[in-house]
TORPAPA-717965 format. One record per atom (N, C-alpha, C, O): x, y, z; residue in one letter. Coordinates in pm, whole numbers, plus 50000, padded with zeros to 5 digits. Example, Ala and Ser with C-alpha at 12.3 -4.5 7.8 and 13.67 -1.06 7.14 Angstrom:
REM TORPAPA-717965
513194943150780A
512304955050780A
513204967050780A
514244966850846A
512854977550708S
513674989450714S
512905000350787S
513415011450804S
***
This chain:
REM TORPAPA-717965
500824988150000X
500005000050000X
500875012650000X
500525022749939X
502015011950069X
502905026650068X
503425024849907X
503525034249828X
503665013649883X
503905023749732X
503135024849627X
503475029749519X
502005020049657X
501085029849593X
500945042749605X
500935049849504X
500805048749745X
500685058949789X
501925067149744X
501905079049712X
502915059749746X
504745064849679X
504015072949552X
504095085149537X
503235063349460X
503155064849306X
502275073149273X
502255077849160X
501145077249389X
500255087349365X
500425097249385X
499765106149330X
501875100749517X
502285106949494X
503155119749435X
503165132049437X
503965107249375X
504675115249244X
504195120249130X
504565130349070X
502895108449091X
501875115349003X
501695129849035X
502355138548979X
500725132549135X
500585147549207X
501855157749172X
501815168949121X
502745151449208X
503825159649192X
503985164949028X
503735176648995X
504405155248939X
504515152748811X
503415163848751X
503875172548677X
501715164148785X
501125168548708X
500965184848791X
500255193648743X
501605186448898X
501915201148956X
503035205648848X
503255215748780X
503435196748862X
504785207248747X
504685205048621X
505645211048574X
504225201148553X
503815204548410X
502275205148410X
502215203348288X
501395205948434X
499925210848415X
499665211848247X
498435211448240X
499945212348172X
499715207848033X
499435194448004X
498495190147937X
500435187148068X
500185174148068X
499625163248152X
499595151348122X
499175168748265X
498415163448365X
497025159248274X
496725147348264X
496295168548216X
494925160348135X
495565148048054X
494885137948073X
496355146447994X
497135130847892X
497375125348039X
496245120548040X
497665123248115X
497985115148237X
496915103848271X
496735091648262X
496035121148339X
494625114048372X
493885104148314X
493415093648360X
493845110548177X
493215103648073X
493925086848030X
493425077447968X
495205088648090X
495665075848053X
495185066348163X
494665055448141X
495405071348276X
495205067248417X
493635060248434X
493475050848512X
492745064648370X
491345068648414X
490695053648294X
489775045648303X
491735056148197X
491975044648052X
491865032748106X
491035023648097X
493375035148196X
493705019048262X
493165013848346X
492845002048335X
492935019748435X
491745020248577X
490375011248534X
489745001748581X
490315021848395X
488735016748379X
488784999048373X
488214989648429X
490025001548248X
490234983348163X
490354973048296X
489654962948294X
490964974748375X
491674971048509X
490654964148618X
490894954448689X
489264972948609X
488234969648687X
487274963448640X
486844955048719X
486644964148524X
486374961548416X
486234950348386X
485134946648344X
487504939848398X
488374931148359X
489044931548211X
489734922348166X
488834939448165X
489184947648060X
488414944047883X
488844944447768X
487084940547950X
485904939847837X
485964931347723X
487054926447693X
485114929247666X
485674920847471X
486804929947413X
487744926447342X
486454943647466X
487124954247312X
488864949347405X
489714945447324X
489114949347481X
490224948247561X
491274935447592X
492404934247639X
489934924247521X
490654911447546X
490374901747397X
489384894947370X
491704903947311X
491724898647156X
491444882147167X
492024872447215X
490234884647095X
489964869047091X
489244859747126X
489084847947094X
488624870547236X
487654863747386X
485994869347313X
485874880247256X
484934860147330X
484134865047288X
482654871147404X
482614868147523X
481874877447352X
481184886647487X
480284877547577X
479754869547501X
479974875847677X
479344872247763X
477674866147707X
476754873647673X
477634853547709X
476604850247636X
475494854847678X
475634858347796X
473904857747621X
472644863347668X
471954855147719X
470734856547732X
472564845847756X
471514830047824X
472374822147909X
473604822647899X
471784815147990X
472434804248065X
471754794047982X
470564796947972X
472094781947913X
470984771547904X
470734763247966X
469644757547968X
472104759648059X
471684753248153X
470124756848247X
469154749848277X
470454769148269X
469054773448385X
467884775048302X
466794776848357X
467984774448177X
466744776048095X
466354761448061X
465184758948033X
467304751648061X
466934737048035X
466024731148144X
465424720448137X
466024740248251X
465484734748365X
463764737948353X
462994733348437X
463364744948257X
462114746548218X
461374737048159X
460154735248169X
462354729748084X
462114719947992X
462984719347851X
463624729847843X
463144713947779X
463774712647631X
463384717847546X
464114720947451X
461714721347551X
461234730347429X
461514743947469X
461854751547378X
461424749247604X
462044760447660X
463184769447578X
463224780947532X
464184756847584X
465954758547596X
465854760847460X
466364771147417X
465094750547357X
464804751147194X
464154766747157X
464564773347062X
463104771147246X
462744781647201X
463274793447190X
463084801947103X
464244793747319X
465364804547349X
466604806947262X
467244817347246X
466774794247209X
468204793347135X
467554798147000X
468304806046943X
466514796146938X
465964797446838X
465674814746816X
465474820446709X
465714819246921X
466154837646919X
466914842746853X
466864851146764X
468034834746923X
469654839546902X
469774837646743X
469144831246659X
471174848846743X
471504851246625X
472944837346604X
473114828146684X
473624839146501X
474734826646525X
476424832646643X
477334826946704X
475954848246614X
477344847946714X
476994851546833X
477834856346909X
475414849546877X
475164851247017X
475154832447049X
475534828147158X
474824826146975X
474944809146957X
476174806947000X
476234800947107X
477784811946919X
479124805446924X
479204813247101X
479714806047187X
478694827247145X
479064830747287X
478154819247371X
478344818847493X
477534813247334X
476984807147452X
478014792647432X
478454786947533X
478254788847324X
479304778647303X
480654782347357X
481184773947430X
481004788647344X
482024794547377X
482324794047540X
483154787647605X
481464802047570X
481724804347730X
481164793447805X
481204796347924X
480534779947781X
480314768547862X
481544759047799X
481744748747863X
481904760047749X
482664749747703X
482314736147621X
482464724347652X
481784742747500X
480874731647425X
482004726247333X
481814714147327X
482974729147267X
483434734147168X
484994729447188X
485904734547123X
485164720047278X
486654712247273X
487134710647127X
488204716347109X
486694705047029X
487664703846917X
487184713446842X
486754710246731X
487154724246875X
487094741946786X
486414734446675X
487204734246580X
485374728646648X
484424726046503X
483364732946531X
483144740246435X
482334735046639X
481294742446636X
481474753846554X
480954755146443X
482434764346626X
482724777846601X
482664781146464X
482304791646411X
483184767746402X
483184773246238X
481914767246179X
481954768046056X
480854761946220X
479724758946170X
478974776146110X
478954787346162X
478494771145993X
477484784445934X
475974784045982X
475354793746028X
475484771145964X
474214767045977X
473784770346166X
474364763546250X
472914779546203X
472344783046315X
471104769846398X
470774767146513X
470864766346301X
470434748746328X
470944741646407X
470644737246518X
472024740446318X
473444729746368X
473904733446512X
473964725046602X
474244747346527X
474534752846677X
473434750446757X
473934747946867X
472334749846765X
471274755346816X
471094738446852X
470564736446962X
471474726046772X
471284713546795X
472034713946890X
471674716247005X
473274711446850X
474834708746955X
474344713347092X
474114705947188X
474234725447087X
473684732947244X
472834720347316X
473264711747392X
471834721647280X
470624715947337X
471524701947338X
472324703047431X
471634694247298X
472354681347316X
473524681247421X
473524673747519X
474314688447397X
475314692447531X
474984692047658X
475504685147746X
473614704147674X
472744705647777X
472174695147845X
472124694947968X
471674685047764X
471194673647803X
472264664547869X
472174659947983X
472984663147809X
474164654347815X
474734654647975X
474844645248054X
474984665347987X
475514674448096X
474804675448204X
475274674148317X
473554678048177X
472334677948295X
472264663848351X
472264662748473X
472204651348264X
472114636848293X
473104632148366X
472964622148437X
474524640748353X
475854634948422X
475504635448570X
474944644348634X
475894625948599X
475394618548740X
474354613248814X
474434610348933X
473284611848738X
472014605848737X
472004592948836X
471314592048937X
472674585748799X
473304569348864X
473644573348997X
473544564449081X
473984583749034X
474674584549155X
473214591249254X
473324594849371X
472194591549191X
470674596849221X
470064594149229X
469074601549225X
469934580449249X
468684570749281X
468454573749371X
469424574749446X
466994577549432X
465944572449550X
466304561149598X
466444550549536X
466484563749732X
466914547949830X
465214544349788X
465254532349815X
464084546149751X
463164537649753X
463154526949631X
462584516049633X
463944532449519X
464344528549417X
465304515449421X
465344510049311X
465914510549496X
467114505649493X
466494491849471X
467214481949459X
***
């Protein structure tokens, strides 16, 4: 913490004695700060795509025609963010699919897939 306080210091200092350039400072400061807290956004992170508009998991929990109806909204690169950010997409083939179908299948199948994992371990002791 003191050298932070060291660095805000000198800042202060720095933009006392040249005052021309204290606004380019700020502005850089205020830049980084923002990116920094931020986590530094899509525009900030090459490559990463934006925060998908759905959970499907929590929408699968409605039912399957639910999750079908929701995905059936989406456009294809709100489709690859929801692929994307669950982790559908181990051998990078989704991403390059054209057909919004095709994504919109994969999803929902994933979902399922995923929801069922551990089922066996869920039996009703009345069940046994």
């Amino acid at each position: 913490m003191s050298r932070l306080r060291e660095l805000c210091e000198r800042l202060v200092t720095v933009a006392e004695a040249r005052p021309a350039e204290a606004g380019v400072l700020a502005d850089a400061l205020t830049k980084l700060l923002d990116g920094a807290v931020s986590g530094g956004g899509a525009a900030g992170r090459r490559g990463r795509r934006a925060m998908p508009v759905l959970d499907p998991f929590e929408v699968y929990r409605e039912g399957p025609d639910a999750l079908l109806g929701r995905l059936g909204e989406l456009d294809l690169e709100q489709l690859r963010d929801v692929v994307a950010h669950y982790g559908m997409d181990p051998r990078r083939l989704v991403m390059k699919w054209k057909r919004r179908e095709r994504v919109v299948a994969h999803i929902v199948e994933t979902v399922q897939v995923r929801s069922r994992k551990g089922d066996a371990f869920r039996r009703s002791p009345g069940n046994s």
